[in-house]
C-alpha positions in Angstrom: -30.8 -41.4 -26.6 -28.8 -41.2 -23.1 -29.6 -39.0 -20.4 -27.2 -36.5 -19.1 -27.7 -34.6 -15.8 -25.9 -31.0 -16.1 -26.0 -28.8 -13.4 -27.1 -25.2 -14.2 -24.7 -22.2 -12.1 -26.4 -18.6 -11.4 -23.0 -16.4 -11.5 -22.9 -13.0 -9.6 -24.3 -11.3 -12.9 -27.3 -13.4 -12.5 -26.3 -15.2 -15.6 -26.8 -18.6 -15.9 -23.8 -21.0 -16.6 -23.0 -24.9 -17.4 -19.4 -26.2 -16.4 -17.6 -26.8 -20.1 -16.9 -30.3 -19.2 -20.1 -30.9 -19.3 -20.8 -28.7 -22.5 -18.0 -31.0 -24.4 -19.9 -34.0 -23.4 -22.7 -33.0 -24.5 -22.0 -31.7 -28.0 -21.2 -34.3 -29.6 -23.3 -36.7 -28.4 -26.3 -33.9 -30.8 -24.9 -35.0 -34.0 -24.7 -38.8 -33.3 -28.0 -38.7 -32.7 -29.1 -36.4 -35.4 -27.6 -38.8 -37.9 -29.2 -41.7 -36.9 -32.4 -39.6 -37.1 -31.1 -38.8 -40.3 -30.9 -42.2 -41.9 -34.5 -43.4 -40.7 -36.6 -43.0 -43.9 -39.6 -41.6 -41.6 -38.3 -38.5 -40.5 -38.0 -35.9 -43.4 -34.2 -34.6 -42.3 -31.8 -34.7 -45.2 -29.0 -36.6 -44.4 -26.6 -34.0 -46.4 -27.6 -31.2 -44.0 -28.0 -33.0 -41.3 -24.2 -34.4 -42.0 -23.0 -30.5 -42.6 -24.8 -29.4 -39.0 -23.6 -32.4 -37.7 -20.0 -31.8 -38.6 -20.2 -27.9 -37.4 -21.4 -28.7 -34.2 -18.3 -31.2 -33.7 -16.4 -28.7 -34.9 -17.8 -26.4 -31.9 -17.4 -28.6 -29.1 -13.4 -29.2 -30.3 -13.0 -25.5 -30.6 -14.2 -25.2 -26.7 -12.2 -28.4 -25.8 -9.3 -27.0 -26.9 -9.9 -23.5 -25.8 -10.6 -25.2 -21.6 -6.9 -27.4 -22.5 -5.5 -23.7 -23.1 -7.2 -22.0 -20.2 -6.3 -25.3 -17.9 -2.6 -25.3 -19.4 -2.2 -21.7 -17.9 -2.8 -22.3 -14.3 
């Protein structure tokens, strides 16, 4: 598994925040890695559900891709 270094934003609210380029990296690099998990006999995962989580957290990190190509396509 590679490393990636994100760095964390504290908005005016005091909420934290991640910049979404970072949060589309990271996404589906999860399910890669959960399905190689997956197919090691060792581990206990089934490979169906991991597949299905695997596929909705792809399906996530599109969704906000496209939603930052809409917001960027604005300005």
């Amino acid at each position: 598994m590679g490393q990636l270094s994100v760095p964390v934003i504290c908005g005016d609210s005091g909420n934290l925040a991640i910049p979404a380029l970072q949060v589309v990296q990271l996404l589906p690099s999860l399910p890669d890695d959960w399905e190689d998990w997956a197919g090691r006999d060792d581990n206990g995962l089934d490979p169906v559900t991991t597949g299905a989580l695997a596929d909705l957290v792809r399906q996530l990190a599109d969704q906000i891709d496209l939603a930052c190509i809409a917001i960027a396509s604005e300005d």
